[in-house]
C-alpha positions in Angstrom: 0.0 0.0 0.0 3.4 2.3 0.4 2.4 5.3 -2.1 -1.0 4.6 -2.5 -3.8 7.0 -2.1 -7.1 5.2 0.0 -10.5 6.9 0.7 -12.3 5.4 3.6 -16.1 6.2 4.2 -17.2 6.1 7.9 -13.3 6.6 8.3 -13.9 8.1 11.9 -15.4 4.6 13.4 -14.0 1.4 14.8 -12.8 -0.2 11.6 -11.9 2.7 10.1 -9.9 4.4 12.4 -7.4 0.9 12.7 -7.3 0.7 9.1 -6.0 4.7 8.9 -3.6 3.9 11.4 -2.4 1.1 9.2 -1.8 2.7 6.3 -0.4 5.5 7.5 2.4 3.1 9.2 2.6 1.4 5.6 3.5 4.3 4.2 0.6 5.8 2.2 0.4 9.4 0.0 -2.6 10.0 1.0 -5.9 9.2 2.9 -9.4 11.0 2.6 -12.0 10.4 5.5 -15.5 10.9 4.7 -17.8 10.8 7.3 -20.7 13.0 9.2 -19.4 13.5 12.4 -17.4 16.7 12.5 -16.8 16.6 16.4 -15.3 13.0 15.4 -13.2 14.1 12.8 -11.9 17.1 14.7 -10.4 15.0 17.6 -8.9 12.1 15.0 -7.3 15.3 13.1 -5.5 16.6 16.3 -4.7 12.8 17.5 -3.0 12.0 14.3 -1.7 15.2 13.4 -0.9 14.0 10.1 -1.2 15.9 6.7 -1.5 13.2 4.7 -5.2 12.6 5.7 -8.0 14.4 5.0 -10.9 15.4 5.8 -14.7 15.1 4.4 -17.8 16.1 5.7 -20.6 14.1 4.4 -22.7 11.3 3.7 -23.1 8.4 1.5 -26.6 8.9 1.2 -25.5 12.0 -0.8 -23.9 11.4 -4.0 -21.7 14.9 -4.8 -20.0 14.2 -1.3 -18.8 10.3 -2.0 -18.0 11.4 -5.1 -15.8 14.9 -4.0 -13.7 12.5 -1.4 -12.9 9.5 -4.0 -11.5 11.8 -7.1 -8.1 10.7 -7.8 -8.1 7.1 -5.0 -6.5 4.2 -5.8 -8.1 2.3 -3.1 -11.8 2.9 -1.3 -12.6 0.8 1.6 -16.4 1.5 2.2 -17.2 1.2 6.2 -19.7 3.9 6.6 -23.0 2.0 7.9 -26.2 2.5 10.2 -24.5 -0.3 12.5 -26.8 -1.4 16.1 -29.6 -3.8 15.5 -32.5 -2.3 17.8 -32.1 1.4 16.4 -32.4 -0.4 12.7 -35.5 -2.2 13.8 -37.1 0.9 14.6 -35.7 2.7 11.8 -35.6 0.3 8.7 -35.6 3.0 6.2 -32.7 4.9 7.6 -30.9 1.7 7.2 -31.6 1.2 3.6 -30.9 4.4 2.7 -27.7 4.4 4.3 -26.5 0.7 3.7 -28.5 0.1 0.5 -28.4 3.5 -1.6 -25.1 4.8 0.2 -23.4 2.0 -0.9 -24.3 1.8 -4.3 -23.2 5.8 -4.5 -19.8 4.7 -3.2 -19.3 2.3 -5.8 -20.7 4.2 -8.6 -18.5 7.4 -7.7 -15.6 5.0 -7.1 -16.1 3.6 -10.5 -16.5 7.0 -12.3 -13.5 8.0 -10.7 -11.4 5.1 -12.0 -10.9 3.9 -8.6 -8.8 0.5 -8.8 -10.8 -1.4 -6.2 -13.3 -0.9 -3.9 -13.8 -3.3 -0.7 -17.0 -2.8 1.0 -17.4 -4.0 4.9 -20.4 -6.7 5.3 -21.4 -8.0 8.2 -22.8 -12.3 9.6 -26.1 -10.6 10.0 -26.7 -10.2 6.0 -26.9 -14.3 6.7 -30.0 -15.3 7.0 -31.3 -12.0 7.9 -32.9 -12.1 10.7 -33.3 -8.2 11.0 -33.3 -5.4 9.3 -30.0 -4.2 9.7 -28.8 -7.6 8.4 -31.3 -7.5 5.5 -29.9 -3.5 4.2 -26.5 -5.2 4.8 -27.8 -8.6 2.2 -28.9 -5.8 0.1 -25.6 -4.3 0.0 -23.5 -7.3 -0.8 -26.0 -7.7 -3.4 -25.7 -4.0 -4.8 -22.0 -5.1 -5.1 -22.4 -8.3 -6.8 -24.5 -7.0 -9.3 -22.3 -4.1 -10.2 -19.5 -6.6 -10.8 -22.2 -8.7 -13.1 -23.6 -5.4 -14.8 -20.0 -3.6 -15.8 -17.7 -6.9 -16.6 -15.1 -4.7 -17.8 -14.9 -2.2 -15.4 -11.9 -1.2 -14.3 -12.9 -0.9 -10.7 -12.7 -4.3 -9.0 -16.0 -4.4 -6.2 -15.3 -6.8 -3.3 -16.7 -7.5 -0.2 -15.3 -8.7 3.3 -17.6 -10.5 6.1 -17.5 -10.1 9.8 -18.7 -11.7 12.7 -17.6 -10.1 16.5 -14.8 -7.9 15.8 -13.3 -7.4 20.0 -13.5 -3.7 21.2 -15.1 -2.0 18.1 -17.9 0.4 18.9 -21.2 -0.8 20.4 -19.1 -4.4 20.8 -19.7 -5.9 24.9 -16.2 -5.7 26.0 -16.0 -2.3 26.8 -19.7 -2.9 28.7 -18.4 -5.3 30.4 -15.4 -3.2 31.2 -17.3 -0.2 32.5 -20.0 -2.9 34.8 -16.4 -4.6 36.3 -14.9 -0.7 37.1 -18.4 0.0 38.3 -18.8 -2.8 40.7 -21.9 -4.2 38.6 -22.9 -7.4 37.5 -21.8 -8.5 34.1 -24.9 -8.4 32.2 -25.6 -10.8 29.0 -28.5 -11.5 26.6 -28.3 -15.0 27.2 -25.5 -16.8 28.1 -24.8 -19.7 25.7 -25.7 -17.0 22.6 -21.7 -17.7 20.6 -20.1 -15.2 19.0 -16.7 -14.9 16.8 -14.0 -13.3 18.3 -11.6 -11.1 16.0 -9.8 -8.6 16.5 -9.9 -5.0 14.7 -6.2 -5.9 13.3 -7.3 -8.9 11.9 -10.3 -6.9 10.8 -7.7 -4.9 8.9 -5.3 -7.5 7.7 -9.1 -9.0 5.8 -9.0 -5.9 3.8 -5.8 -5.6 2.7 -6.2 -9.3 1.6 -9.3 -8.3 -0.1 -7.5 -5.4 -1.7 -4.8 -7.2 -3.5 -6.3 -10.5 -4.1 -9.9 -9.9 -4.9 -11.4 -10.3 -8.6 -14.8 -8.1 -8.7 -17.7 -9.6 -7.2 -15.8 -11.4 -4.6 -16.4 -12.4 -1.1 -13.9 -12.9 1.6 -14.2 -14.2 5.2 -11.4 -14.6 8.0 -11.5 -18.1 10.0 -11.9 -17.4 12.9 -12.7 -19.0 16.9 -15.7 -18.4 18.7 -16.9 -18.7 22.2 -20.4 -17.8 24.4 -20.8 -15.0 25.8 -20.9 -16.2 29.3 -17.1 -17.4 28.9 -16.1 -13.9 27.2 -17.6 -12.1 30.1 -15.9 -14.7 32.8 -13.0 -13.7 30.7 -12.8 -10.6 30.7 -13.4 -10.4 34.6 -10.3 -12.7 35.1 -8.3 -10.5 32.9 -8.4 -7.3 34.7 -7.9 -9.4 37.8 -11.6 -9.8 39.2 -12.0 -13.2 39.1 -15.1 -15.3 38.6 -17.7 -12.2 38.3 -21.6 -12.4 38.7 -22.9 -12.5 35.6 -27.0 -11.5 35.1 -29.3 -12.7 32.2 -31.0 -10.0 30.8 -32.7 -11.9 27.6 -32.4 -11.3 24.5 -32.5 -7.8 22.3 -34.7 -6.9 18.8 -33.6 -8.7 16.2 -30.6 -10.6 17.9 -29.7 -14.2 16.6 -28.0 -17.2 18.4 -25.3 -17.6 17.0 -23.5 -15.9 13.8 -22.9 -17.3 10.3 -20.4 -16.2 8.3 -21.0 -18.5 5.1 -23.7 -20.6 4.5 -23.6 -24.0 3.1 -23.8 -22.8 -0.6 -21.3 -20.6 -0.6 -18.7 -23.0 1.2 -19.5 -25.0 -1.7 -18.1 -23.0 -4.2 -15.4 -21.2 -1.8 -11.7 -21.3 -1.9 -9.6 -21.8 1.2 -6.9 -19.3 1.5 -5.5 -20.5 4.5 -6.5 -17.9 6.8 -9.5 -16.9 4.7 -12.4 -18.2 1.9 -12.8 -16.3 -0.7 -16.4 -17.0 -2.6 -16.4 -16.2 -6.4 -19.0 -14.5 -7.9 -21.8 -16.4 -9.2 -21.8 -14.4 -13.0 -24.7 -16.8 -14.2 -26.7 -14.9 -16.9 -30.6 -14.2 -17.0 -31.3 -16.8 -19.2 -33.2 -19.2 -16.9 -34.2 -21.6 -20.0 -30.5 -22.7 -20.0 -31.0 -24.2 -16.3 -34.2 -26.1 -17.0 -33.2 -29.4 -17.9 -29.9 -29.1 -16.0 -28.6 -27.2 -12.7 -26.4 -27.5 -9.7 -25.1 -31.2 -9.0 -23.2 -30.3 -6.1 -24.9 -31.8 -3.4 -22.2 -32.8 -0.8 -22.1 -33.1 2.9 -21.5 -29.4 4.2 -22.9 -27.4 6.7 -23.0 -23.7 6.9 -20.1 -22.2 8.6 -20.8 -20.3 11.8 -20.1 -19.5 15.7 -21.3 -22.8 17.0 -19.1 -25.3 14.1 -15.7 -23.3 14.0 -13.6 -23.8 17.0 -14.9 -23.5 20.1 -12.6 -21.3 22.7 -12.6 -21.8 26.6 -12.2 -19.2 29.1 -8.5 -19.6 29.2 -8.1 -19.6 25.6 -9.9 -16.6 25.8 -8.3 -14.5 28.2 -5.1 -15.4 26.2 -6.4 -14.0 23.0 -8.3 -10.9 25.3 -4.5 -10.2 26.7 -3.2 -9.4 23.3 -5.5 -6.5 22.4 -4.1 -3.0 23.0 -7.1 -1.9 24.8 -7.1 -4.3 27.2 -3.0 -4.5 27.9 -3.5 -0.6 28.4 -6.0 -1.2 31.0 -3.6 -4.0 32.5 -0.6 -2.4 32.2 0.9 -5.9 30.2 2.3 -6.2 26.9 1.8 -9.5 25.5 4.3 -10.2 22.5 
């Protein structure tokens, strides 16, 4: 990425923020940040003090704003999203115009402006939607796909990248459940054996940059990763900042949560590649002409089953607090440095 000019919508955010302090220490020209919070941007300006980034005050909903912050990128990485279930659940529309629309603005600006490629951040919950955040963020992945199958020869490669539980991003439980332990409160959970991937906003990072230099347009890419309930990541994180087994309190479950999280489901992993540390699912660039499919379709019918937080590997509470140690956040509240 060393010389490389990157745009990053909702650049102010968890993922954002960890991907602009990775390129900057891989030696980008230039970044531009376009996102709607000012106060945000004003307090990542003076933290970083960096020329080299820029930035935007807009939206994705609005088209002249994407496409004034991606004139001349080589790179966009599309994070800007309406992100916590219950406020989508009250709010559908806001979500669809902001995950739906917004995104397709991003990538056609990014493809106007020449941009090489464009990686745009997905989520488990477009799986099997359960709610609407999850369904705007299906819609997405399908806004993307269908550019890729609409302009073959586009110079702009469209990708997208899947999460699950990415640790000590914004509105994740960690830093709930480190506010209840400074607090002297009970660690409260939806319901205890719910599972949930654990990955961390580096990896988070590393998944895009993969994305970036290996993706062919249309494709999607999804780190391995372990899981665990959230009963053991809050007994966890408790034993980490050294106050042992903590009371933990069932509160039920919130609008439009699931039990668990899929990253792929069973028809994708039938077509994926394994990349080692990630599978990358091709683009299914299958034309509109159904008659060909009527005598003949898909023969693969083997034995797999969708790949999500209750088949991957399963992570016990020491496991856990081993992986916990190594985030920044959490060695800053400990005072440890793990190497």
């Amino acid at each position: 990425m060393a010389g490389a000019f990157v745009t990053i919508t909702g650049g102010t955010g968890s993922f954002g923020s960890t991907m602009v302090h990775s390129l900057l220490e891989r030696g980008v020209d230039r970044i531009n940040i376009l996102s709607r919070d000012e106060a945000k941007q004003d307090e990542m300006r003076q933290r970083l003090g960096d020329s080299r980034v820029k930035f935007f005050v807009g939206d994705v909903r609005d088209y002249s704003s994407v496409e004034s912050s991606v004139i001349g990128a080589d790179f966009v990485f599309h994070a800007a999203a309406l992100k916590q279930v219950p406020s989508c659940e009250f709010f559908p529309d806001q979500a669809v115009k902001t995950n739906v629309t917004g995104s397709r603005n991003v990538i056609e600006a990014s493809h106007r402006a020449g941009v090489k490629s464009v990686v745009c951040l997905s989520t488990d919950k477009a799986v099997y939607p359960v709610n609407a955040m999850g369904m705007s963020k299906a819609l997405m992945e399908k806004t993307a796909q269908a550019f890729a199958r609409n302009h073959p020869n586009s110079p702009t490669t469209v990708s997208i990248t899947r999460y699950g539980n990415v640790m000590y991003s914004r509105g994740s439980v960690i830093p709930l459940f480190v506010r209840q332990l400074q607090e002297g409160k009970p660690l409260t959970v939806t319901e205890p054996t719910m599972t949930r991937y654990l990955m961390s906003l580096q990896e988070s990072v590393d998944l895009v940059e993969h994305a970036f230099h290996h993706a062919e347009s249309g494709d999607l890419f999804v780190k391995k990763a372990p899981a665990s309930t959230v009963e053991t990541l809050a007994r966890a994180v408790s034993i980490v900042l050294g106050h042992g087994d903590p009371e933990v309190r069932r509160i039920g479950m919130r609008h439009g949560e699931k039990m668990f999280e899929t990253l792929l489901t069973r028809e994708e992993l039938l077509k994926s590649e394994d990349q080692g540390d990630y599978f990358r699912v091709p683009l299914d660039a299958r034309s509109l002409e159904y008659e060909l499919f009527v005598e003949e379709g898909e023969t693969d019918i083997r034995d797999v089953t969708d790949y999500d937080s209750n088949n991957t590997e399963r992570m016990t509470v020491e496991q856990t607090c081993d992986l916990l140690r190594t985030l920044p956040e959490i060695q800053q509240l400990t005072g440890e440095t793990v190497a």
